[in-house]
PDB file of N, CA, C and O in Angstrom:
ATOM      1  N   UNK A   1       0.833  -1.194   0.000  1.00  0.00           N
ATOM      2  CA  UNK A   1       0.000   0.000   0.000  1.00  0.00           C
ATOM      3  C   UNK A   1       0.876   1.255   0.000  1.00  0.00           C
ATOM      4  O   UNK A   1       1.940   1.273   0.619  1.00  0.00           O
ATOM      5  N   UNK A   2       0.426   2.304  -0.697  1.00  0.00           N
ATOM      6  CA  UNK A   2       1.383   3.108  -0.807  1.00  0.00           C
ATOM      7  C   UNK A   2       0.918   4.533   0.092  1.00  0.00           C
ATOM      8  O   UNK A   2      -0.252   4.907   0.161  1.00  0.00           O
ATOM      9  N   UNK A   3       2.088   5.245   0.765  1.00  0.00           N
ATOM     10  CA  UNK A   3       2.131   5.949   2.063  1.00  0.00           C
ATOM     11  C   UNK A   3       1.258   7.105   1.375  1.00  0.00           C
ATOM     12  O   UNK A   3       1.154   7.341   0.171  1.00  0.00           O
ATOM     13  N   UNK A   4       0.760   7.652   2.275  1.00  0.00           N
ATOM     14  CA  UNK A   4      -0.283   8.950   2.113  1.00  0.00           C
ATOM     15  C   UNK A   4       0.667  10.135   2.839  1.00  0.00           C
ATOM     16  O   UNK A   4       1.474  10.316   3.751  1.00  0.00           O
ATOM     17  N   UNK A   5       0.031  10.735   1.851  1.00  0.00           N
ATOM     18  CA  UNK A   5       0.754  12.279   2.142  1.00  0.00           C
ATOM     19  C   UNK A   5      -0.711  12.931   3.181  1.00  0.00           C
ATOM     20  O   UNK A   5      -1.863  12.498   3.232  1.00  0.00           O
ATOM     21  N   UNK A   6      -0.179  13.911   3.788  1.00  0.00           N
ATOM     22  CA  UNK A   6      -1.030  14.516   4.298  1.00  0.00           C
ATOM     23  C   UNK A   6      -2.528  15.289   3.943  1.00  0.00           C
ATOM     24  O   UNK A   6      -3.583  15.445   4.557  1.00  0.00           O
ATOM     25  N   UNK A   7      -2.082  15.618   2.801  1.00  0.00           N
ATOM     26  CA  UNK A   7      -3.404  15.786   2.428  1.00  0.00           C
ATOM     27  C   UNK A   7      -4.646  14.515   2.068  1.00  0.00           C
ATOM     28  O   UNK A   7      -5.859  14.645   2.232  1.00  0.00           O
ATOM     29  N   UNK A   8      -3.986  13.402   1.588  1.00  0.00           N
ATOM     30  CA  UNK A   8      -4.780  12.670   1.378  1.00  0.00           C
ATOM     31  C   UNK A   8      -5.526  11.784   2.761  1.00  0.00           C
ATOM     32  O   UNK A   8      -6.604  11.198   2.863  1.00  0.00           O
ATOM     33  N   UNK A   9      -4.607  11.965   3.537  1.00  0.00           N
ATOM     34  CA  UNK A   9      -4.635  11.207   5.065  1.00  0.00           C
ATOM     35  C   UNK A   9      -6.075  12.803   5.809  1.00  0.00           C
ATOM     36  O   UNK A   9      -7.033  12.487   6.515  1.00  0.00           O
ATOM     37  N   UNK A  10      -5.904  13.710   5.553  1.00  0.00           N
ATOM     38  CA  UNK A  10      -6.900  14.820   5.888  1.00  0.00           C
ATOM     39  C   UNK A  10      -7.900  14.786   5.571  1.00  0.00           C
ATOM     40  O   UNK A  10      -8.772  15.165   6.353  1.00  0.00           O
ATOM     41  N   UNK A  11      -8.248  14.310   4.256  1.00  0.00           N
ATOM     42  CA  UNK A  11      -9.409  14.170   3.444  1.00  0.00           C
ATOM     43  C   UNK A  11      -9.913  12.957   3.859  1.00  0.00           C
ATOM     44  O   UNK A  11     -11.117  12.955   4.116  1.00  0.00           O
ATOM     45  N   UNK A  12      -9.338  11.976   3.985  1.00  0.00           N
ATOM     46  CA  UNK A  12     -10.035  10.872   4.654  1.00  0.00           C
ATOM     47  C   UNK A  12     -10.472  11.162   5.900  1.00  0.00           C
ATOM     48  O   UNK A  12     -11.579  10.701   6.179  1.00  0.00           O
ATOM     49  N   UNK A  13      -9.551  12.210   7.268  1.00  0.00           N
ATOM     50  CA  UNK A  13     -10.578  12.521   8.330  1.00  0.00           C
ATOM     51  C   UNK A  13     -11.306  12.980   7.843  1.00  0.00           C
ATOM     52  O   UNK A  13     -12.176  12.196   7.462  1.00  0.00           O
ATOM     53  N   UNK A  14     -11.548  14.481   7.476  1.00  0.00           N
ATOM     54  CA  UNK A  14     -12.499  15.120   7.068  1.00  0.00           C
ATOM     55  C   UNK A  14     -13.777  14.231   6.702  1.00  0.00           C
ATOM     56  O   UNK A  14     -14.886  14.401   7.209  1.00  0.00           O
ATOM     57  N   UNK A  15     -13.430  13.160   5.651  1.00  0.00           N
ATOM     58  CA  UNK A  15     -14.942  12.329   5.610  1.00  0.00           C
ATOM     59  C   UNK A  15     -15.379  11.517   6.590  1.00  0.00           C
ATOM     60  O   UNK A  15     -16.514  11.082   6.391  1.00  0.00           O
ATOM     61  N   UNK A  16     -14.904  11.202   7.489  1.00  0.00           N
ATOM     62  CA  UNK A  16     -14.974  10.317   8.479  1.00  0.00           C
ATOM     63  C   UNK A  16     -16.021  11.206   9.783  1.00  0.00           C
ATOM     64  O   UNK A  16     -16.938  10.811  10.503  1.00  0.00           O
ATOM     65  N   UNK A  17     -15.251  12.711   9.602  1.00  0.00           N
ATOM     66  CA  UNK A  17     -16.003  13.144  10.960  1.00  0.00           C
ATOM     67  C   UNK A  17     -17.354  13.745  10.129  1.00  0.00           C
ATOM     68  O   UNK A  17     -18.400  13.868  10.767  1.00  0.00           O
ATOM     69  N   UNK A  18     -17.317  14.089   8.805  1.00  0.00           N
ATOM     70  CA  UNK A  18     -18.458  13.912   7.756  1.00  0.00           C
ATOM     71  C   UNK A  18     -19.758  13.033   8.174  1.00  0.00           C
ATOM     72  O   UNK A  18     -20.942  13.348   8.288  1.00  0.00           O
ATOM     73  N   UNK A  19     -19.080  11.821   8.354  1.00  0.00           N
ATOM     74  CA  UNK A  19     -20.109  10.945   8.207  1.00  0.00           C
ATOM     75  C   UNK A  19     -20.557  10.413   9.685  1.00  0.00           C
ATOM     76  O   UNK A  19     -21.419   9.573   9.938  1.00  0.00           O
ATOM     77  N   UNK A  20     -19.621  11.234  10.704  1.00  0.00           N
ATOM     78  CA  UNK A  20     -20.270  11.367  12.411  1.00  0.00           C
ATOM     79  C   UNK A  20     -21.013  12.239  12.412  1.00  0.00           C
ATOM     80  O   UNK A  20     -22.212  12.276  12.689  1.00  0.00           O
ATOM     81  N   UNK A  21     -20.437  12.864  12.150  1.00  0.00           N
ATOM     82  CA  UNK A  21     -21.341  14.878  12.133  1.00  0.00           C
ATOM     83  C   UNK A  21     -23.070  14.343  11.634  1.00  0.00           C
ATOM     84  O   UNK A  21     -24.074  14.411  12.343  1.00  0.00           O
ATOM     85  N   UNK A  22     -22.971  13.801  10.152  1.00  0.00           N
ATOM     86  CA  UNK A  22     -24.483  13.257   9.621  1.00  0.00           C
ATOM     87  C   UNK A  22     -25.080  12.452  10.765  1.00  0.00           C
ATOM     88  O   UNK A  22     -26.302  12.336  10.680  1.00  0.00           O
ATOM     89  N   UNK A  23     -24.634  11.996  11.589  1.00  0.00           N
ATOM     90  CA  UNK A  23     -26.051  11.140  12.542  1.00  0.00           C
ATOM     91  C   UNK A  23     -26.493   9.990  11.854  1.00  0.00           C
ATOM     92  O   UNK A  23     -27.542   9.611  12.375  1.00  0.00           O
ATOM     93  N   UNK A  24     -26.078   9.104  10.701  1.00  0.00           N
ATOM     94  CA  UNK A  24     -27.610   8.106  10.215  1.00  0.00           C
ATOM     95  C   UNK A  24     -26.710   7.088  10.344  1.00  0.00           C
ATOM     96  O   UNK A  24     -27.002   6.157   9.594  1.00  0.00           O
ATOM     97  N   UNK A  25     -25.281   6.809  11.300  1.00  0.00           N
ATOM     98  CA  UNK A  25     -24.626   5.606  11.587  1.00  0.00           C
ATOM     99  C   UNK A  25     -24.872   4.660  12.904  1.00  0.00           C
ATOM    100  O   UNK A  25     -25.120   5.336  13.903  1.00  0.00           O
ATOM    101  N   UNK A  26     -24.860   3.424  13.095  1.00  0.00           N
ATOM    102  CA  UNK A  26     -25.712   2.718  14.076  1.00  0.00           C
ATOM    103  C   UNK A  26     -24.848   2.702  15.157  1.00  0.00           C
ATOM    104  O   UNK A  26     -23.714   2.658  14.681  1.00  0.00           O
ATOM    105  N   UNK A  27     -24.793   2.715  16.437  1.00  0.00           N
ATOM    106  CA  UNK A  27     -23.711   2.422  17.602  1.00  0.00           C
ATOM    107  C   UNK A  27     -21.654   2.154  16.760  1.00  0.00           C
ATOM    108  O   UNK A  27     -20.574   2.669  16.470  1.00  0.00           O
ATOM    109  N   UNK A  28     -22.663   0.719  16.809  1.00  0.00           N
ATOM    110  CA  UNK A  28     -21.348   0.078  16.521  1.00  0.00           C
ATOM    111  C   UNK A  28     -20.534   0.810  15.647  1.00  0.00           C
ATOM    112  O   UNK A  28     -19.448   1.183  16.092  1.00  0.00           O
ATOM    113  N   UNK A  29     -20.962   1.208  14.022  1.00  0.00           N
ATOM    114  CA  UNK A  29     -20.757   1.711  12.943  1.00  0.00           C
ATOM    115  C   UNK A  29     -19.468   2.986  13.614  1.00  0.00           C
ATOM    116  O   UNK A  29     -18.243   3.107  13.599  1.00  0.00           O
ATOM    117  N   UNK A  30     -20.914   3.905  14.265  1.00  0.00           N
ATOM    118  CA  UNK A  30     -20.111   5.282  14.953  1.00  0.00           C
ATOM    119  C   UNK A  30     -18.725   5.123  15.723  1.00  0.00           C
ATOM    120  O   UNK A  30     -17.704   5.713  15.371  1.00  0.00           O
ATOM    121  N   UNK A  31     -18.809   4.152  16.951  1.00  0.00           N
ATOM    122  CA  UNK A  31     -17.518   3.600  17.682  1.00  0.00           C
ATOM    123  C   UNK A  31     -16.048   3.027  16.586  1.00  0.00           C
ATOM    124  O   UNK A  31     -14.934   2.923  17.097  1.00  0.00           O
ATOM    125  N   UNK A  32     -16.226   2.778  15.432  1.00  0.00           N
ATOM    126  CA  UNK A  32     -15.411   2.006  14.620  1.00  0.00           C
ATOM    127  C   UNK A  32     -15.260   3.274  13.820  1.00  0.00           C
ATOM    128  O   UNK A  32     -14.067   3.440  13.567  1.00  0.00           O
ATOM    129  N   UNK A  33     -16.087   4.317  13.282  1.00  0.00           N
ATOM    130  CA  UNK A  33     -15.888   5.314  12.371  1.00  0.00           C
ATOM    131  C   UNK A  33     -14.688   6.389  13.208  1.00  0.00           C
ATOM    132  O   UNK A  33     -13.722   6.974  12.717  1.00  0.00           O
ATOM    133  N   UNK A  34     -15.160   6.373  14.561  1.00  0.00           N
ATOM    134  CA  UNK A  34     -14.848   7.253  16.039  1.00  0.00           C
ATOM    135  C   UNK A  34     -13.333   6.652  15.661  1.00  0.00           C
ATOM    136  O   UNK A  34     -12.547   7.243  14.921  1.00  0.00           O
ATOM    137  N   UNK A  35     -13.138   5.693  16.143  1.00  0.00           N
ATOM    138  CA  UNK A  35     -11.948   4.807  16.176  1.00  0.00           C
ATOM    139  C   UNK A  35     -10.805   5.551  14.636  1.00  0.00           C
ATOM    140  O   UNK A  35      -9.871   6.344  14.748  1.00  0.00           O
ATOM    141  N   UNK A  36     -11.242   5.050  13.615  1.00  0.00           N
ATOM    142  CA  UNK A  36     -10.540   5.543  12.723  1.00  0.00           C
ATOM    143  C   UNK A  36     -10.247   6.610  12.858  1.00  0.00           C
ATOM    144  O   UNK A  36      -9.113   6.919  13.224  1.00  0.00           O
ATOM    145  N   UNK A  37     -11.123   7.424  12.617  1.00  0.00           N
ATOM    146  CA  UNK A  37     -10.856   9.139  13.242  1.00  0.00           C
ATOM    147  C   UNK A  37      -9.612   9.685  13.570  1.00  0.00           C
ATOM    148  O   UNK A  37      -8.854  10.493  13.033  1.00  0.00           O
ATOM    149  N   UNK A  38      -9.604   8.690  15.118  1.00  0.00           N
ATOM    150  CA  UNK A  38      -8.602   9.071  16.053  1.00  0.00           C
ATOM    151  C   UNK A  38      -7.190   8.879  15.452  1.00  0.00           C
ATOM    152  O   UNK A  38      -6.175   9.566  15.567  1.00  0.00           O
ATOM    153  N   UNK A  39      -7.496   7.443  14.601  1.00  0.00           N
ATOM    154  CA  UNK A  39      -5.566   7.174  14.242  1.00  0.00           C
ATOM    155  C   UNK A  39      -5.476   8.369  13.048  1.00  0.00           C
ATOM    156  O   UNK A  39      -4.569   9.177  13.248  1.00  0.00           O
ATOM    157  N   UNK A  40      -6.239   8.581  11.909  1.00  0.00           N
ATOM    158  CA  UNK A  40      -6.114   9.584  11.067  1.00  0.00           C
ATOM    159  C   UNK A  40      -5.794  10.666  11.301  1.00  0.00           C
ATOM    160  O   UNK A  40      -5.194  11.368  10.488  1.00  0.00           O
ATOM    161  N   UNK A  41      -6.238  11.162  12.863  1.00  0.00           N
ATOM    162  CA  UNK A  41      -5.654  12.497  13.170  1.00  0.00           C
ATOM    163  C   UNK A  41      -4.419  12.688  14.150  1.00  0.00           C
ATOM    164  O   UNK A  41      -4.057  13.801  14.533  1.00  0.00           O
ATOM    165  N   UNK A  42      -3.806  11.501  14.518  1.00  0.00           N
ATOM    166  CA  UNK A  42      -2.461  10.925  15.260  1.00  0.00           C
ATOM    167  C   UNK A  42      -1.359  10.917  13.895  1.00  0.00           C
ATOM    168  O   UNK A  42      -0.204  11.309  13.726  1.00  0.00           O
ATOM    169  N   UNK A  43      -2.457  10.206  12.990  1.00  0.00           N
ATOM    170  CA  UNK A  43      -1.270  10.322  11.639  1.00  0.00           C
ATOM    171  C   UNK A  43      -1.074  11.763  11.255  1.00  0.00           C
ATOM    172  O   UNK A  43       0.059  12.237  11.168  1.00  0.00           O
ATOM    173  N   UNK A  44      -2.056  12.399  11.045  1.00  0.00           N
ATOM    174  CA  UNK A  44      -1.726  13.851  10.497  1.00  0.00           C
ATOM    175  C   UNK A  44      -0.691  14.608  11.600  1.00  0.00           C
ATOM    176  O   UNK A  44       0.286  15.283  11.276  1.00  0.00           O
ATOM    177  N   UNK A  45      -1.223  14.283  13.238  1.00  0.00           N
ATOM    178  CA  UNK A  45       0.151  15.134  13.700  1.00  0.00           C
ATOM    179  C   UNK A  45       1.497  14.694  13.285  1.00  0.00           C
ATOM    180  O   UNK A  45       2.316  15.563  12.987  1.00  0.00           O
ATOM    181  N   UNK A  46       1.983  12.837  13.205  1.00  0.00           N
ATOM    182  CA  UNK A  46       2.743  12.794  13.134  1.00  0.00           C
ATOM    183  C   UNK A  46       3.315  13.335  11.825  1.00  0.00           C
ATOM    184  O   UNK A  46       4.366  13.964  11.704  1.00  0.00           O
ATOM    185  N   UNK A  47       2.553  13.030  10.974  1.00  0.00           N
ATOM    186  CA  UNK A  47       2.924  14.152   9.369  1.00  0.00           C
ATOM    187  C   UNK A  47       3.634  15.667   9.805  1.00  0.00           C
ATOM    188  O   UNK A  47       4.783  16.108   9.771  1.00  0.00           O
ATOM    189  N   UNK A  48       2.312  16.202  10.226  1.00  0.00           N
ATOM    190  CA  UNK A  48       3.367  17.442  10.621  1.00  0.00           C
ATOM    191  C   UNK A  48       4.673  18.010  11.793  1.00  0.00           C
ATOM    192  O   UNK A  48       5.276  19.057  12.031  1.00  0.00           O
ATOM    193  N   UNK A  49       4.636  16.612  12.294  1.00  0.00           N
ATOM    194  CA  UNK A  49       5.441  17.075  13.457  1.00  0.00           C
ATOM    195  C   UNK A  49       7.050  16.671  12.806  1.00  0.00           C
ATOM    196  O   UNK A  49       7.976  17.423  13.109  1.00  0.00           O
ATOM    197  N   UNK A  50       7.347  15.359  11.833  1.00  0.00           N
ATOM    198  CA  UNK A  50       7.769  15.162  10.949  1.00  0.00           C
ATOM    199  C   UNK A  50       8.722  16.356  10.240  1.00  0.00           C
ATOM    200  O   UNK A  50       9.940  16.533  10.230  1.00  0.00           O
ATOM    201  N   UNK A  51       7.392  17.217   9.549  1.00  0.00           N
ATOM    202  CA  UNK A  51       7.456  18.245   9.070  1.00  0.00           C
ATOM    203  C   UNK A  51       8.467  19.699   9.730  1.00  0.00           C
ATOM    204  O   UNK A  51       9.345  20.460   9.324  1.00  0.00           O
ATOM    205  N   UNK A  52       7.930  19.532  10.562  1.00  0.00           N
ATOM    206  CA  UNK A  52       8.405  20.530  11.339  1.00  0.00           C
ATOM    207  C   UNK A  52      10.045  20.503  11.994  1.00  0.00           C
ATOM    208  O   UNK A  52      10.786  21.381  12.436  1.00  0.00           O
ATOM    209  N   UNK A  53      10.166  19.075  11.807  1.00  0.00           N
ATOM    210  CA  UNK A  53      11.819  18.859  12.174  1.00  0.00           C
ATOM    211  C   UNK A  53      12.808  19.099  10.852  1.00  0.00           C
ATOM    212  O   UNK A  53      14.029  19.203  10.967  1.00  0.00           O
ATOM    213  N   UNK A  54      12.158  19.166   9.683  1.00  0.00           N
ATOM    214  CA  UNK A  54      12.743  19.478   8.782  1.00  0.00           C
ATOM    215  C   UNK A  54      12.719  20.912   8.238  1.00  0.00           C
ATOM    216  O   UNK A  54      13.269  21.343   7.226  1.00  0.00           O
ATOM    217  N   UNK A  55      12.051  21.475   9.026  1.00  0.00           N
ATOM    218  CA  UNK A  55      11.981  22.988   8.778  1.00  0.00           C
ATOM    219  C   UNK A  55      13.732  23.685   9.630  1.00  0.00           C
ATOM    220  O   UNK A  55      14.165  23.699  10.782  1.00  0.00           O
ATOM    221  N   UNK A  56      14.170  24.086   8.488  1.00  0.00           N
ATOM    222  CA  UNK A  56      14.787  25.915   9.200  1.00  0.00           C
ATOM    223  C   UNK A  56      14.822  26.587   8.585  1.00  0.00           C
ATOM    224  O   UNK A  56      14.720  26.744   7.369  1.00  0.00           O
ATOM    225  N   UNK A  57      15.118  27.541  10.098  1.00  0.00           N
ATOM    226  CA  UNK A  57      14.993  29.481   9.542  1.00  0.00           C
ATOM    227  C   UNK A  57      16.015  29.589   9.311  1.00  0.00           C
ATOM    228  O   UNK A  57      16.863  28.764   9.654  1.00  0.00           O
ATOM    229  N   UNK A  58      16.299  30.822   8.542  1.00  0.00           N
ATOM    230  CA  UNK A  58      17.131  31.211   7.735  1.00  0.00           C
ATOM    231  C   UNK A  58      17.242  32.474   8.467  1.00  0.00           C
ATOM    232  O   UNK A  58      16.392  33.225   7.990  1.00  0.00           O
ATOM    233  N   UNK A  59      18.023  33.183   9.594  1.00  0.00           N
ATOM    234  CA  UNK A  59      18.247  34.625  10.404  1.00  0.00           C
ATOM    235  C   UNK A  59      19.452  35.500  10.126  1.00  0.00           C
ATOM    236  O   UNK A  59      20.640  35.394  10.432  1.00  0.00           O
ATOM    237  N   UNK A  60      18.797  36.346   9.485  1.00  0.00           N
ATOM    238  CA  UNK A  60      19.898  37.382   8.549  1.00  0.00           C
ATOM    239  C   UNK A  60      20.740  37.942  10.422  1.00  0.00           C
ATOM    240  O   UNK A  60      20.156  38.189  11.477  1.00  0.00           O
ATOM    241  N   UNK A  61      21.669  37.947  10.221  1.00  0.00           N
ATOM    242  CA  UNK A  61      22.338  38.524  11.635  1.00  0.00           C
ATOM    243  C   UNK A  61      23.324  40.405  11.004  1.00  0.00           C
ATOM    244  O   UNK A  61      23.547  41.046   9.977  1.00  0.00           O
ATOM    245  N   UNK A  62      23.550  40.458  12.398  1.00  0.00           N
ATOM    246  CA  UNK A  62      24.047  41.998  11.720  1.00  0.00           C
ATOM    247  C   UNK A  62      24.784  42.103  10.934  1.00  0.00           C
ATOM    248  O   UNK A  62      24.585  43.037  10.157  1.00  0.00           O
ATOM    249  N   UNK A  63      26.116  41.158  10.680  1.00  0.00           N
ATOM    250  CA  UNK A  63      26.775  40.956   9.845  1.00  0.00           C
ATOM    251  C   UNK A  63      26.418  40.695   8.500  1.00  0.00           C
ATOM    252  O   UNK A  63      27.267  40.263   7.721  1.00  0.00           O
ATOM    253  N   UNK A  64      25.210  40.919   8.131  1.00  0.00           N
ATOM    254  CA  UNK A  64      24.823  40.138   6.521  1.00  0.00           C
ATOM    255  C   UNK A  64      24.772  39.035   6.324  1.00  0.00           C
ATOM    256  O   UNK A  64      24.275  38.613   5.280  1.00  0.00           O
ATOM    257  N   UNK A  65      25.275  38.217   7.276  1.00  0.00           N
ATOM    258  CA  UNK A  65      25.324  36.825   7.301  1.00  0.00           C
ATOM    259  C   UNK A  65      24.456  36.220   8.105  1.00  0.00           C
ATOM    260  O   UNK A  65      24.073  36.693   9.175  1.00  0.00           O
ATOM    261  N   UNK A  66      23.921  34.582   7.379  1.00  0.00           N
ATOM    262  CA  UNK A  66      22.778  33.697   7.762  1.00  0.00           C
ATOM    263  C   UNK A  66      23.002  33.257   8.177  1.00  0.00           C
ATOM    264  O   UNK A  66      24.082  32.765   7.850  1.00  0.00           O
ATOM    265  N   UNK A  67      22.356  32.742   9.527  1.00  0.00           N
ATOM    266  CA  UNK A  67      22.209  31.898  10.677  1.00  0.00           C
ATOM    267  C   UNK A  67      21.495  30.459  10.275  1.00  0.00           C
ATOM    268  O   UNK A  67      20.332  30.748   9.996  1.00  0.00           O
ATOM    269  N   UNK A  68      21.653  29.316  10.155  1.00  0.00           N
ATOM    270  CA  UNK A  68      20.399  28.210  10.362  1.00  0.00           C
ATOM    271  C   UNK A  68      19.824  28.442  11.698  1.00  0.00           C
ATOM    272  O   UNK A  68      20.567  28.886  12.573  1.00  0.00           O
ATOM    273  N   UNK A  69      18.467  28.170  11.982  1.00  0.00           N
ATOM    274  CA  UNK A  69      18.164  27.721  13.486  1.00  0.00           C
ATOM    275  C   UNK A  69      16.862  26.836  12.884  1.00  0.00           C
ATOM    276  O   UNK A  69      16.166  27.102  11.904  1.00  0.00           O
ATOM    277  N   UNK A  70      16.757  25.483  13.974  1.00  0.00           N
ATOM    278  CA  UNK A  70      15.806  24.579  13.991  1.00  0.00           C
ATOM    279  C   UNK A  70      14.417  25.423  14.204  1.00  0.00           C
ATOM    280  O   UNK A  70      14.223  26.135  15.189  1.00  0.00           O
ATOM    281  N   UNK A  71      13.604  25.263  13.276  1.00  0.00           N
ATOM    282  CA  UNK A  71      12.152  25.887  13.564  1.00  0.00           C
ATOM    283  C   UNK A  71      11.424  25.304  14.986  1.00  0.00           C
ATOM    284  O   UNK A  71      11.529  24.095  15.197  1.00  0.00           O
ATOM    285  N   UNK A  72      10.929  25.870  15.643  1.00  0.00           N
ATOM    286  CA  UNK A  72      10.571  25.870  17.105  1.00  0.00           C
ATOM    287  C   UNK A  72      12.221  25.988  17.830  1.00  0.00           C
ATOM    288  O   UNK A  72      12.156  25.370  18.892  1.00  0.00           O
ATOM    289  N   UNK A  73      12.660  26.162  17.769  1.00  0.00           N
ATOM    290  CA  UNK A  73      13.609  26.555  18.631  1.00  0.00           C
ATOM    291  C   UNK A  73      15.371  26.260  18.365  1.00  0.00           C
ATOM    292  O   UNK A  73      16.194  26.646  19.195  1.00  0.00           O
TER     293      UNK A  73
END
């Protein structure tokens, strides 16, 4: 199976809490839809948290010259 990018992993929550939000799913249905939900949006943090370790800033310093620094800190 081939890995999902974030957007596609979003769009699948998005339909998921879609089809909670609508009301016409039976107990069980809802608890198992609920369920998915949760890992889809564990996956999306880990997507962006991922993301975010590969981010840096680029800090012009007085000298004219660029700094790297790790984004968040």
């Amino acid at each position: 199976m081939e890995e999902q990018n974030f957007e596609q992993v979003m769009e699948a929550l998005e339909k998921t809490v879609k089809e909670l939000e609508e009301g016409n799913l039976d107990l069980e249905t809802s608890i198992k839809k609920f369920e998915e939900g949760m890992t889809l949006s564990k996956k999306c943090t880990d997507i962006l948290n991922e993301a975010e370790k590969k981010i840096t800033i680029l800090t012009k310093k007085e000298n004219d010259e660029f700094e790297e620094e790790n984004f968040g800190g």
